[in-house]
DOPASE-748087 format. One record per residue (C-alpha): x, y, z. Coordinates in steps of 0.25 Angstrom, whole numbers, plus 2048, in hexadecimal, padded with zeros to 3 digits. Layout:
<tidos>
XYZ...
</tidos>
This chain:
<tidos>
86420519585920818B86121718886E21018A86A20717D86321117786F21A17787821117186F20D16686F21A16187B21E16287F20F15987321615087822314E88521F14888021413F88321613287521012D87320E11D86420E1198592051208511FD11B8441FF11D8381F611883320411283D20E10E83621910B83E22810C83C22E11A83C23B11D83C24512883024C13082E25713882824F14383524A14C83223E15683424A16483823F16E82B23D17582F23017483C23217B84222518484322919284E2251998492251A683D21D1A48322211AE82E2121B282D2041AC8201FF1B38161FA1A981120319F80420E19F7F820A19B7F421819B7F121F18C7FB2271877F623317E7FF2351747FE23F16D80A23F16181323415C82123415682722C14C83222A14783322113A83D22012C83821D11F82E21212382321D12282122111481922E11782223611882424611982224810B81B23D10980D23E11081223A1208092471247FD24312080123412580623A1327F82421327EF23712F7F622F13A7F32391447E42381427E322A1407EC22514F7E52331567D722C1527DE21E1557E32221627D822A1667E02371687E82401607F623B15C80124015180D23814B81A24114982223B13E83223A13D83723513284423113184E22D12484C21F12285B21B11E85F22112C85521E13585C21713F86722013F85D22A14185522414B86222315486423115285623615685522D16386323216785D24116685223C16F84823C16484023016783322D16182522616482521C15A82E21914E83220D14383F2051458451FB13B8461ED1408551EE1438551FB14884A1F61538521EA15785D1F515A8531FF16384A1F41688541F017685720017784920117F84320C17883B20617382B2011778261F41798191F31718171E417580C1E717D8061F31758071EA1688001DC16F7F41E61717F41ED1657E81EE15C7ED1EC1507EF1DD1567E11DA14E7E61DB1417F61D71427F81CE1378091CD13880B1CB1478171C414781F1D114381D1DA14F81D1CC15982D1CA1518301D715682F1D416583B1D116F83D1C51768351CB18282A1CD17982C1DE1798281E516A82F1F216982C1F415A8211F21528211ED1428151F113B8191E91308201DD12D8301E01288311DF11883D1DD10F8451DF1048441D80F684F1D90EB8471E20DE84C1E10D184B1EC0C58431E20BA8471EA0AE8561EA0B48531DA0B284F1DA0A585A1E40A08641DA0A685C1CC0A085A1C70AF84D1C20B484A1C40C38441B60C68531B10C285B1B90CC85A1AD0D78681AD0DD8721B80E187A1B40D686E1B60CC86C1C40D387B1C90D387A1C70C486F1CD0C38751D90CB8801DA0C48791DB0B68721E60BB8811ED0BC8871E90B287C1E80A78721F50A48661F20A98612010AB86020109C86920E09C87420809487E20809D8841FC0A58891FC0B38812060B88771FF0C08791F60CC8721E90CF86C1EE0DD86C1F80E78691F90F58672021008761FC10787D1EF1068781EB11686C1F111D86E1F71298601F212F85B1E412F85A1DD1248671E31218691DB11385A1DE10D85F1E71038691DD0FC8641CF10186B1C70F387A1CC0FA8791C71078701BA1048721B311087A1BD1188731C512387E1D01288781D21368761CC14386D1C11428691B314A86C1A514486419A1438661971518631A41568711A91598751B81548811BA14A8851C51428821C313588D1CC12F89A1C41348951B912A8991B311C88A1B511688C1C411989C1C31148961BC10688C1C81068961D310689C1CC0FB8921CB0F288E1DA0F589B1DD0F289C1D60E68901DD0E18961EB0E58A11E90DD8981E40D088E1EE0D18841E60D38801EE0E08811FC0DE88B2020E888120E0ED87C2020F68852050FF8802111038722110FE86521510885920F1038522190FE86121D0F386120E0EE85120D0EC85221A0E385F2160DD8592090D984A2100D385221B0CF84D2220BF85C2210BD85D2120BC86D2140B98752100C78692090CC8671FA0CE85D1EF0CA85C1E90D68581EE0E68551E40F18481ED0FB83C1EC1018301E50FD8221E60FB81F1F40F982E1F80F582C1F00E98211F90E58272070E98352020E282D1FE0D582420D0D68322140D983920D0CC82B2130C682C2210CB83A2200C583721C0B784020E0B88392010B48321FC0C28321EE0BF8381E60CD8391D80CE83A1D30DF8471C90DD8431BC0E484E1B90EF85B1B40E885F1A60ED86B1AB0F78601B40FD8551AA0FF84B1B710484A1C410784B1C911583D1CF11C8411D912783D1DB1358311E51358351F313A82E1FA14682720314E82E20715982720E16683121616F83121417D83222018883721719382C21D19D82720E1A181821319B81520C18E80821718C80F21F18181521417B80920D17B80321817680D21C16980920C1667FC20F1647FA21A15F8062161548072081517FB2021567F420C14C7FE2081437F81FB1407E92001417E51F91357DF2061327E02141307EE2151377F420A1317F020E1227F821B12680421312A80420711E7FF2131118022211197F722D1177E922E1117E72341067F72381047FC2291047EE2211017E02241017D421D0FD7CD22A0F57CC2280E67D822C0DD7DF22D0D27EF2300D07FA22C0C680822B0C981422D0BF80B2350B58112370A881922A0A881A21D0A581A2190B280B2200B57FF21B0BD7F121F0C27EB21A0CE7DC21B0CE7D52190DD7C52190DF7C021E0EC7C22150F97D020E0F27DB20F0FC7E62120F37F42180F57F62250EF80322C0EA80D22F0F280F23D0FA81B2400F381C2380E680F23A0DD81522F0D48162240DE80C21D0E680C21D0F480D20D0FB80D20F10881121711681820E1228141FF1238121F61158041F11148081E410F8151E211C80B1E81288081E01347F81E31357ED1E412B7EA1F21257DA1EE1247D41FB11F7D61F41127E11FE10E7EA1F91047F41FC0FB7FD1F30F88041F20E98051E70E28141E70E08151EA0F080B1DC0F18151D50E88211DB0EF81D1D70FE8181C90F98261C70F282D1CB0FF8241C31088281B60FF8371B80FE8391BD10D83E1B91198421BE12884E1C612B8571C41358511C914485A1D61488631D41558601DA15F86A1E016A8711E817287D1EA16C8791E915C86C1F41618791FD1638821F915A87B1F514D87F20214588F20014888B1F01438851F513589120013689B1F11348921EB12C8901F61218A01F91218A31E911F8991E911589E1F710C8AC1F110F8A91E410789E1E90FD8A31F60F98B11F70FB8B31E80F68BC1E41048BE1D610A8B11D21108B91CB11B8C11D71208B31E011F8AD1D61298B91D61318B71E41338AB1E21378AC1D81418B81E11468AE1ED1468A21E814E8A51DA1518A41DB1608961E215D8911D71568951CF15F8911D516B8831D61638831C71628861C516F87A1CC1748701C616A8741B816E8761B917D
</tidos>
């Protein structure tokens, strides 16, 4: 059953057309020379289901497979951090250990995922957004950690436990593990495009004071190039996510509408799609497509194309506002709008009326592969040696939260300037025994912030008094922290596990069909229904049995 579920997860994944993710860090990946081997492989004949080994299991190497969660990457210092690791989890575990590294793009990382388990490619260990382990969590291919987490060390010094306890199923099994809490997006506004335009942020309260404020940003010059009608009011990475939360990159569109499979207030699970919130949505993004108030590139748009669009030296084409990720994006935004010699000023735009409060994401995870053999010794052993290590407090966890020593941070006295010769220039002076972050790998004019896990979202306390932490991050997770609240819990069944790419395939048609091509919003939903109506529906009914 597991292979037969397995199989048609895959194959649904393969032919998904997925736009890019978003990820509560999205950094570029890359790719590395190390390739998850399949030691790890899910056996089809499982050699017994008794009770787990207590027997140790020496292992020796580690594959994982990740996306752009992990900063370090190739050519930006993941040797050394891959290095270090070795010989802290070798001295952890008390035997010699070494962590393979495959890298995968971030924008395609489900796709790609699909495409490597099919080959047979499956790793130890790897990371999972929170939708896309609601899909592989019934396949059973992956491991229980409910026991291995109850006993783990890091239990002493677990200051969010309620994340990882969420995660669990109704039988109580954990077959992923967050190591920090979910994070969200927050709407960004360019100060000086503002002030070109005589708006002040504090006054933008309702969407009809932000779609005027949109709307000046088009049709006005706020780029100071003389020119109007060639900015845009926002840009985003596409008009619908195709992960949960699905609507955090353009929150003051669809208000009160949640275009997915959701419960209601009485627990009952609907699709969220076929509804008049989402119908009024579709509208106003279509409005807006037509006025130029959002730039039509959204359509396509990954992540990593409407972040550099929006901080972009040429500030022609651009936009003045983009809804992403808090707390330390507010700091890598403003140090990229630096970098690019445009005016870094933000302002964090409270929550308009109709939107009440941004959405906080479920956490993503670490996943352990399971072989099928019955015997939880290697599985039990990739848990300690990976994520138990993870959240050390220490040594290993530094690693994880600020990557390499002495190539990411260090605490040796130094002294560096970035953008030398500029306007924009600034010396950083440390004494010896400072733990400071140093410049990154590969851009000696940027500073580096941090590897895999934010040090102001993780789950247990870093207490080797490392920290680093900038002021605007601070301000930026507080900010988020006060204007958030929960999204919508991911469904969870067969049926949408195998069929969710063909649904976001309907959903992203309906969508282009109304916003860009200007159609009747009504027949595009009709189509829908027609399309994968009898999916839903089937979803529906599993989820409400």
């Amino acid at each position: 059953m597991k292979r037969k579920v397995l199989s048609v997860l895959l194959a649904s994944a393969m032919v998904a057309s997925l736009a890019a993710c978003g990820s509560s860090n999205d950094a570029p990946a890359a790719s590395t020379d190390s390739a998850a081997t399949g030691s790890a492989a899910a056996s089809t004949e499982a050699a017994s289901t008794e009770a787990a080994s207590t027997e140790a299991y020496n292992l020796e190497e580690i594959n994982v497979v990740v996306n752009g969660t992990l900063t370090a990457t190739v050519d930006n210092g993941q040797a050394e951090f891959v290095q270090q690791w070795d010989d802290a989890v070798s001295e952890a575990i008390g035997h010699p250990i070494k962590m393979n590294i495959q890298q995968l793009d971030h924008s395609g990382y489900t796709d790609a995922v699909g495409r490597l388990f099919a080959g047979g490619d499956y790793p130890d260990v790897m990371i999972m957004s929170a939708d896309m382990f609601k899909q592989y969590a019934p396949t059973g291919l992956l491991w229980d950690m409910s026991e291995a987490y109850a006993n783990a060390k890091f239990q002493s010094h677990l200051i969010l436990p309620e994340i990882n306890e969420n995660l669990k199923d109704e039988e109580g099994h954990l077959y992923g593990f967050a190591p920090t809490y979910g994070n969200g997006c927050v709407t960004y506004v360019k100060q000086a495009w503002l002030d070109a335009v005589g708006l002040k942020a504090e006054d933008i309260k309702t969407y009809d004071d932000y779609y005027n404020m949109l709307l000046k940003f088009h049709n006005e010059d706020p780029d100071g190039d003389g020119v109007t009608g060639d900015t845009y009011g926002v840009i985003a990475a596409g008009f619908i996510g195709n992960e949960a939360p699905y609507v955090n990159y353009l929150p003051e569109f669809w208000q009160d509408a949640y275009p997915a499979i959701l419960q209601d207030e009485n627990g009952t699970w609907y699709d969220g799609f076929q509804t008049d919130a989402t119908k009024a949505a579709l509208l106003r993004l279509q409005q807006a497509y037509k006025d130029g108030a959002i730039d039509p590139e959204t359509l396509t748009a990954s992540t990593k194309i409407a972040r550099e669009k929006w901080f972009s030296n040429d500030q022609t084409g651009s936009s003045g506002v983009f809804t992403y990720w808090a707390g330390s994006w507010y700091q890598t935004l403003t140090d990229n709008l630096i970098k690019n010699n445009v005016d870094e000023k933000l302002v964090e735009l409270a929550p308009i009326a109709e939107v009440g409060a941004y959405l906080n994401r479920e956490a993503p995870v670490w996943v352990i592969i399971d072989d099928g053999d019955g015997d939880n010794s290697r599985e039990q052993a990739i848990f300690d040696a990976f994520i138990e290590t993870m959240m050390d407090g220490d040594k290993v966890q530094t690693l994880w939260t600020y990557g390499a020593e002495d190539v990411h941070w260090s605490t040796k006295a130094e002294s560096f300037t970035i953008n030398a010769g500029t306007e924009k220039e600034k010396s950083y002076e440390y004494e010896d025994g400072q733990f400071h972050l140093k410049q990154s790998p590969n851009d000696p004019n940027s500073v580096w912030k941090k590897n895999a896990m934010d040090p102001a979202l993780v789950i247990c306390s870093l207490d080797n008094g490392f920290n680093d932490i900038s002021s605007l991050a601070a301000e930026g997770n507080k900010f988020f922290t006060e204007n958030c609240k929960d999204a919508p819990q991911s469904p969870t069944s067969e049926t949408y596990t195998n069929e969710s790419g063909t649904i976001y395939d309907a959903k992203l048609a309906a969508i282009t069909s109304v916003v860009v091509d200007g159609g009747d919003v009504d027949a595009a939903m009709q189509t829908y229904v027609d399309t994968v109506g009898s999916i839903i529906d089937q979803c529906l009914a599993e989820l409400n049995q």
